[in-house]
C-alpha positions in Angstrom: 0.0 0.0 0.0 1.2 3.6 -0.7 1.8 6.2 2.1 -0.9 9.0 2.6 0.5 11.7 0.2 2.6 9.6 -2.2 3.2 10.3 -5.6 0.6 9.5 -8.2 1.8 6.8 -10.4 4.5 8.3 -12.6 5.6 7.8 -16.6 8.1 4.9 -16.3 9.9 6.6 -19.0 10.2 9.9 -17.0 11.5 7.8 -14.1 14.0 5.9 -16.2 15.0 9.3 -17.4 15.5 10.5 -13.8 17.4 8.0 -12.6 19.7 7.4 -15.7 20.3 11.5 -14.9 21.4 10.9 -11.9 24.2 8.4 -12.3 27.4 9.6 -11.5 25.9 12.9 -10.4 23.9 12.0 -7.3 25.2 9.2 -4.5 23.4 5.7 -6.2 21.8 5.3 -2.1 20.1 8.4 -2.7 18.9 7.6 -6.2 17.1 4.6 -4.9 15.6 6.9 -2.4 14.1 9.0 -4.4 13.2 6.3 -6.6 11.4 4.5 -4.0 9.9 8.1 -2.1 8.6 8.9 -5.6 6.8 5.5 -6.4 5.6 4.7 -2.7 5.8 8.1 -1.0 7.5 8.9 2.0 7.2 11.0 5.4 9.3 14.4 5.9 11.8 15.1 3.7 15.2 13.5 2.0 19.1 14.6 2.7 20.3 15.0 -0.8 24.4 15.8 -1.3 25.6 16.9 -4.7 29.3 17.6 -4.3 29.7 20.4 -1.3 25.8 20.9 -1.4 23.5 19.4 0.3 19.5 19.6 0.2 16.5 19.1 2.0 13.8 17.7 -0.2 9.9 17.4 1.0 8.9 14.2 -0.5 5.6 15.8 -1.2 7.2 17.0 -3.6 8.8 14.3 -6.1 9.4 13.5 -8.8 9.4 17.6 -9.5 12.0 18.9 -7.2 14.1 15.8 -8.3 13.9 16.9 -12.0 15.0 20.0 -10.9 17.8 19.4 -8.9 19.2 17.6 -12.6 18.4 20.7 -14.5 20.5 22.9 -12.1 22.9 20.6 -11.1 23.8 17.4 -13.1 22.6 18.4 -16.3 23.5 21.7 -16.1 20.9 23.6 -18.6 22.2 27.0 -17.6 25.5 26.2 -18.3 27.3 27.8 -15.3 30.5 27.4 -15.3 31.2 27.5 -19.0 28.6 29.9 -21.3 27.3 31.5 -17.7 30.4 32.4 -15.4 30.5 33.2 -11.8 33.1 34.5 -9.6 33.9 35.6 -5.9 32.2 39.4 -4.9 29.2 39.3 -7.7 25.5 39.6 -7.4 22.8 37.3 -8.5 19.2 37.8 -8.7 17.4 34.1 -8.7 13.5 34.9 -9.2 11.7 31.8 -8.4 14.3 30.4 -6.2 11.8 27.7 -5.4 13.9 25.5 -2.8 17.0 26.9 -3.4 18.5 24.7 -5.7 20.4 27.3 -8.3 20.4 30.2 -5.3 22.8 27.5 -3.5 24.8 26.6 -6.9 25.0 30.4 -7.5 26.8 31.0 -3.9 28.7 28.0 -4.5 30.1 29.5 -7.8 31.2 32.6 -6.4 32.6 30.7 -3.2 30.6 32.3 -0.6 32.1 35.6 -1.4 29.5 37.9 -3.1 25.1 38.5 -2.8 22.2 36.7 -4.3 18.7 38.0 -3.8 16.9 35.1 -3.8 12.9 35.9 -5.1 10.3 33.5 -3.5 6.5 34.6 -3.1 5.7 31.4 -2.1 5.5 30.9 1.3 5.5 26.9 1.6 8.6 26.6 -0.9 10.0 29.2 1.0 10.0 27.3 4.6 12.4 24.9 2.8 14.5 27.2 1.0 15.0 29.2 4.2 15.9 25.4 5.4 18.7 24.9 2.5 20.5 28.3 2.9 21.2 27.7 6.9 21.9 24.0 5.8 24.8 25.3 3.4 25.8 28.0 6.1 24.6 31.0 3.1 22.7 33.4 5.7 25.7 35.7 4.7 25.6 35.6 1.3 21.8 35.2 0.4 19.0 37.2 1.1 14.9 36.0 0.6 12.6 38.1 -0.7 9.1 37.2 -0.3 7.6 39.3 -2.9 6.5 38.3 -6.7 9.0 39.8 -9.9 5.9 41.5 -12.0 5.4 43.5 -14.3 4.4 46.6 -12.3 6.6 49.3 -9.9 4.9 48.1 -7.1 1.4 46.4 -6.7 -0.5 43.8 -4.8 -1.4 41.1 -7.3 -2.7 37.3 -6.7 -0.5 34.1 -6.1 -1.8 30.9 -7.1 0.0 27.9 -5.1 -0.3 24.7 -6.7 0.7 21.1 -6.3 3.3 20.7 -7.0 4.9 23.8 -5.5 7.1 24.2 -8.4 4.6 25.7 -10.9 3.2 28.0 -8.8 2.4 31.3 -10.4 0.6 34.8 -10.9 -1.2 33.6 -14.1 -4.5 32.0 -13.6 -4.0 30.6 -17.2 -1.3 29.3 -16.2 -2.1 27.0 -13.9 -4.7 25.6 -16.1 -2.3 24.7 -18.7 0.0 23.0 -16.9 -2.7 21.2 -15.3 -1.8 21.6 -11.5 -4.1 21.5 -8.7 -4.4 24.6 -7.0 -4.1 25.1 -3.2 -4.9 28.4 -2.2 -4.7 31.8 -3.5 -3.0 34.2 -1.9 -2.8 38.1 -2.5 0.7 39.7 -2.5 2.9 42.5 -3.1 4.4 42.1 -6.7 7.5 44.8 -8.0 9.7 45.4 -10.8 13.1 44.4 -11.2 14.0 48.3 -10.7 12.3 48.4 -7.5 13.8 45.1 -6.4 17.1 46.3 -7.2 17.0 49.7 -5.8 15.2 48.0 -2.4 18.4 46.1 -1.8 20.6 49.0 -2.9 21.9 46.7 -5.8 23.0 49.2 -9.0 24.6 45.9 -11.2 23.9 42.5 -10.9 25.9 40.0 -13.0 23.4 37.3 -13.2 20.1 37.6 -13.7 18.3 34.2 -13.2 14.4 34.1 -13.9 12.1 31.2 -13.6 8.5 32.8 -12.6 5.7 30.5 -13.9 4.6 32.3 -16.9 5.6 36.4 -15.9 8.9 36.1 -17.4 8.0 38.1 -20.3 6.3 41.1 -18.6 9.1 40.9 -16.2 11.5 41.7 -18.6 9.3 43.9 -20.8 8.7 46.4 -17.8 12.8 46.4 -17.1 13.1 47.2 -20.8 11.0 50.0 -20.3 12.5 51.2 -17.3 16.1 51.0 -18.6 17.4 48.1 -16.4 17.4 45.2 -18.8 20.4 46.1 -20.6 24.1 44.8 -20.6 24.9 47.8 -18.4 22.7 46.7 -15.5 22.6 42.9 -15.7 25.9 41.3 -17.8 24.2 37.8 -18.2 20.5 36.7 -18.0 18.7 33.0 -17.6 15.5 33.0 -18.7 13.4 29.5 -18.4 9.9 29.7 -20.1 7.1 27.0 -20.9 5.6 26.9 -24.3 3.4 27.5 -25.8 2.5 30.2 -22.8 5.9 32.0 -23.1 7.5 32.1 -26.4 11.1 31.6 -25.9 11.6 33.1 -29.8 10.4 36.8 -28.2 11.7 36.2 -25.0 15.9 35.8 -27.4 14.1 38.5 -29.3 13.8 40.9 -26.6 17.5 40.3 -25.0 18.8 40.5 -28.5 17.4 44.0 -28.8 18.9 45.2 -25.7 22.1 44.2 -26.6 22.3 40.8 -25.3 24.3 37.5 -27.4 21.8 35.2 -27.0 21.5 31.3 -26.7 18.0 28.9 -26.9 17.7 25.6 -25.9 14.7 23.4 -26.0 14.6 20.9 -23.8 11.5 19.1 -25.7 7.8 19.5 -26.8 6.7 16.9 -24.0 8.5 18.6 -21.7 7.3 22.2 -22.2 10.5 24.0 -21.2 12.9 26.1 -23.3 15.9 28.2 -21.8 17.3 31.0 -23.2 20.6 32.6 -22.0 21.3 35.8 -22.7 24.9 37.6 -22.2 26.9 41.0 -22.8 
């Protein structure tokens, strides 16, 4: 029998594509954990170590936060480290830190030396992701902030936490599409990325890392149009997007046009990501 709050049945494909991810990436004893929380379910939450990380995972919420963690980490879709480059003293802005996978990676990167502003409005991925940064002993170099990257200067605008936490968002539609059950609805304060900047007295940030559920492109169009999103202000931007509700062809159109080189990747139709990299 499965455990109260276990996983629905998953793709076996999906799950073969997890774990074959994870070999010689994530500790095989922690790959058959997550195998097993994923298929059966499990209680609290799994210790995951990749390299000098290490991770607290709600098993509420696999396989999703699993799949992540091999984006960010053994995959390595943003390509830090080679395209994307980090180093001691810069500033990072991670909007939709989620549990603090890539905020973590990001300190790593610049070896604890230097300031990410980690973005999180919602306030149950936020618990953990509080969780992670003491875990990794960051409290010095990363900051939370609980508010919502929009496309206004400053406004209260509506939160919609799904299940899984990962795809929660500010676009009703959004949640539709990606066929998540929502939770609650919350109302929140939403800025810009000027305002966010200015709050935290930040005048350049070297990456600019953006994965917000659908509001990536007003994000970015309101920055445009108040002068921030240019090579200037931010020297390198990630932008992750989910077709068809973000087009990842405007989304390269709109960094190309302030100035940015810019990359795409699509990581597949089933899949319904894209990332595109942006940098000076």
């Amino acid at each position: 029998m499965r455990e109260k709050g276990a996983a629905e049945p998953r793709d076996e494909e999906h799950l073969a594509w997890l774990v074959a991810s994870s070999r010689g990436c994530i500790e095989d004893e922690i790959v058959e954990q997550l195998l097993d929380a994923t298929i059966n379910g499990c209680k609290g939450e799994l210790e995951v170590k990749l390299g000098e990380a290490t991770f607290m995972v709600p098993c509420s919420q696999l396989p999703e936060a699993w799949a992540n963690l091999l984006h960010i980490y053994c995959i390595n879709d943003y390509q830090v480290g080679s395209l994307v480059r980090l180093e001691p003293g810069n500033t990072v802005v991670d909007g939709g830190a989620y549990l603090g996978f890539f905020t973590v990676r990001a300190a790593l990167a610049m070896q604890r030396d230097g300031l990410v502003i980690a973005v999180e409005p919602n306030p149950l991925a936020r618990r953990v992701l509080y969780r992670n940064l003491e875990l990794n002993m960051l409290e010095n170099v990363a900051r939370v902030d609980p508010r919502a990257l929009g496309g206004c200067g400053y406004c209260i605008r509506k939160i919609y936490v799904t299940e899984p936490w990962v795809n929660t968002t500010t676009q009703p539609r959004y949640v539709d599409m990606m066929g998540n059950e929502l939770v609650k609805t919350l109302s929140i304060p939403a800025i810009s990325l000027k305002k966010l900047l200015a709050d935290h007295s930040v005048g350049f940030v070297d990456l600019l890392k953006l994965d917000i559920e659908g509001a990536e492109w007003e994000v970015l169009e309101h920055a445009a149009e108040d002068g921030v999103l240019a090579p200037s202000t931010v020297r390198q931007i990630i932008v992750e997007v989910h077709p068809p509700f973000t087009d990842p062809a405007g989304i390269e159109a709109l960094l190309r046009d302030q100035g940015y080189r810019t990359t795409r990747r699509m990581l597949g139709a089933k899949w319904m990501q894209a990332i595109v990299i942006g940098v000076s």
